[in-house]
C-alpha positions as CSV (number, residue, x, y, z in Angstrom):
1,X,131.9,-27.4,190.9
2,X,133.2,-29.7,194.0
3,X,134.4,-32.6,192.0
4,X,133.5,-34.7,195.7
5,X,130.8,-35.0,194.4
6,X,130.9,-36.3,191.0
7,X,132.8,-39.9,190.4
8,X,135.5,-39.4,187.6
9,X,135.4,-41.6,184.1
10,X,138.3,-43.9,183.6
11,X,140.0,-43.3,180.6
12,X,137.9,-46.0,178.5
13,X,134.9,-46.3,181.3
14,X,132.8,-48.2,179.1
15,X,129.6,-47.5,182.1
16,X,127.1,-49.9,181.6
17,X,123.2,-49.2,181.9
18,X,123.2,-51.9,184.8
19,X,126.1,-49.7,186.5
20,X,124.2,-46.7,186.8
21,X,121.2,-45.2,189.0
22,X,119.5,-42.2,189.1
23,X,120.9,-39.3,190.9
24,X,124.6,-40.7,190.1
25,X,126.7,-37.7,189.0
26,X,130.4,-38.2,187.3
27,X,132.8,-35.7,185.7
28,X,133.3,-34.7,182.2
29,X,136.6,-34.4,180.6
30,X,137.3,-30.8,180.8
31,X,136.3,-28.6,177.8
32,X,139.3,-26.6,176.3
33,X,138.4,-23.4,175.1
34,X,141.8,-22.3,173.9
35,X,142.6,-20.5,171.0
36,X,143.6,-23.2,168.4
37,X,140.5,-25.4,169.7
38,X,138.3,-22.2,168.7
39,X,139.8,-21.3,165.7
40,X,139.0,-24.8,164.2
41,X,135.5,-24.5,165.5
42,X,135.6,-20.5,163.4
43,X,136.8,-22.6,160.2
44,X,134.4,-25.5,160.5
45,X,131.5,-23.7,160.6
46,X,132.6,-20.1,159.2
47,X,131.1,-19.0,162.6
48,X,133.1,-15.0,162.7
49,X,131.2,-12.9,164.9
50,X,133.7,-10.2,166.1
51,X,132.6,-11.3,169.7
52,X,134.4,-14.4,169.4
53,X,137.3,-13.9,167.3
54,X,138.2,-9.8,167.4
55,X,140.2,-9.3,171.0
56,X,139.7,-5.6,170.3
57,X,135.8,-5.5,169.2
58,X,135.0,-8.0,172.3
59,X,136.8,-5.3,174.9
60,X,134.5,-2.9,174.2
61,X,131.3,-5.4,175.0
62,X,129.4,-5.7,178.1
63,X,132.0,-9.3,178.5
64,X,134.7,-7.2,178.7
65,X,137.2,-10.4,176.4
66,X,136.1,-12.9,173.5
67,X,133.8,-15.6,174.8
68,X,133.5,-19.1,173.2
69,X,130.9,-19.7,170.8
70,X,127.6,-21.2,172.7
71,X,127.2,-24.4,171.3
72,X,131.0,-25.3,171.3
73,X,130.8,-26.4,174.7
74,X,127.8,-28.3,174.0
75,X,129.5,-29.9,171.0
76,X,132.5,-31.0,173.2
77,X,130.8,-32.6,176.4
78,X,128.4,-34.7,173.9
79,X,131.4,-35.7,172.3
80,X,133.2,-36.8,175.7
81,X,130.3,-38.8,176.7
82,X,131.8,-41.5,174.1
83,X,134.7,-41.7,177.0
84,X,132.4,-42.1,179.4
85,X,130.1,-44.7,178.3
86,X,132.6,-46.4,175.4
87,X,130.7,-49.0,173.4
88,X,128.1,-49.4,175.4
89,X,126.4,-45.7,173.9
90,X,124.4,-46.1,170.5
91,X,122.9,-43.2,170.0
92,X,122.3,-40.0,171.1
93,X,118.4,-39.4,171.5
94,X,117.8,-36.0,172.1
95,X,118.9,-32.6,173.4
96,X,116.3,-30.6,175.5
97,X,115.9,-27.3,177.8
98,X,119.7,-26.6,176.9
99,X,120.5,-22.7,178.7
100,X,123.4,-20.4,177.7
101,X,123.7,-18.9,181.9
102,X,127.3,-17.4,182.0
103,X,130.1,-16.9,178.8
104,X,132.6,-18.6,178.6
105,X,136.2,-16.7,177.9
106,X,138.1,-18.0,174.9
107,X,141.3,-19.7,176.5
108,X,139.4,-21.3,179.2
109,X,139.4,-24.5,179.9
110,X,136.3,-25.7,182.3
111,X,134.8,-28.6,184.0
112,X,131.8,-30.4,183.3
113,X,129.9,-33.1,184.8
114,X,126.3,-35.3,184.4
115,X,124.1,-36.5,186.2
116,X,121.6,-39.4,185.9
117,X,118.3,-38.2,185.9
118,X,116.0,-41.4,184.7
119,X,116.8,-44.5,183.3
120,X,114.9,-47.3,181.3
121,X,116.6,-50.1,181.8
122,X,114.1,-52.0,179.0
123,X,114.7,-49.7,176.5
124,X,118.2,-49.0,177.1
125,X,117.2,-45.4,177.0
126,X,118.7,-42.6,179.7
127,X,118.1,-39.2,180.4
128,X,121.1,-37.0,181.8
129,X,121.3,-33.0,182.9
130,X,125.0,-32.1,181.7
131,X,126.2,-28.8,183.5
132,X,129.2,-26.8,182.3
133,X,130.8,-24.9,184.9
134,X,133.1,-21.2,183.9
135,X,136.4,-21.1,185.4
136,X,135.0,-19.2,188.9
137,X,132.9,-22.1,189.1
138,X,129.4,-20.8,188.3
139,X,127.2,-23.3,185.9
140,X,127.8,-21.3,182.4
141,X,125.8,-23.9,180.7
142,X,123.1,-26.7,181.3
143,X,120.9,-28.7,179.7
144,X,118.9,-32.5,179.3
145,X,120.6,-35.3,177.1
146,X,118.7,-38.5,175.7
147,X,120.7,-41.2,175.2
148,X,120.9,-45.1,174.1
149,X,122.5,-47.4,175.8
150,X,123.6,-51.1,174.9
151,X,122.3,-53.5,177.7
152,X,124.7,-56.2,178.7
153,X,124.2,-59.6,177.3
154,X,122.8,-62.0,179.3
155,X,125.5,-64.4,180.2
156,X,125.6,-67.9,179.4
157,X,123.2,-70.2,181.6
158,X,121.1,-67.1,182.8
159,X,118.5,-67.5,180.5
């Protein structure tokens, strides 16, 4: 992923709906796929296949290594987009078209980044394409987000 072309959160970036446009693009915190974050993600949700958790089993597969489960690295990027948006997200609206393109190998850790795709600036609501990126830089995963967004209050004497 050339990361020229995505803007980088702040720490707390708190982006407002007024702040963004369509076709704006900014980085995700890097997903880590390394072991300890995977084997909480086994014990959570008692999620064993030997592809993801047997070293020996996985050598013997067509991936050659365990891979991360599919959906961890969805869980992780919604979770980052509290960083990026702070308190100004409410809710998260939707997932939709989400594709599994490339594995991931346990012990990775990968980029992501979103772009703005529509927004509604009446509604508050947004629509974002989030793409997941392996470590050679292929897109491993991608897939459409609804959120809600808090609009800014008015400020005083702008009525």
């Amino acid at each position: 992923m050339p990361r020229s072309e995505a803007s980088p959160p702040s720490k707390k970036s708190n982006k407002s709906l007024e702040s963004l446009k369509p076709g704006d693009r900014i980085t995700l915190p890097d997903i880590d796929c390394r072991e300890a974050a995977i084997a909480t993600y086994v014990e959570l949700f008692d999620a064993r296949h030997p592809i993801h958790t047997d070293e020996e089993y996985a050598r013997k597969t067509s991936f050659g290594q365990r891979i991360v489960h599919g959906p961890f690295p969805v869980a992780a990027v919604l979770a980052s987009l509290g960083e990026v948006f702070g308190e100004t997200l409410i809710a998260l609206t939707e997932i939709g078209d989400w594709r599994f393109l490339r594995p991931v190998p346990v012990g990775a850790k990968v980029p992501a980044e979103m772009g703005i795709l529509t927004i509604d600036r009446t509604s508050g609501r947004i629509r974002i394409e989030v793409r997941i990126y392996d470590e050679a830089g292929h897109i491993a995963q991608a897939g459409e987000v609804g959120l809600l967004l808090r609009r800014a209050r008015p400020k005083a004497g702008n009525k």
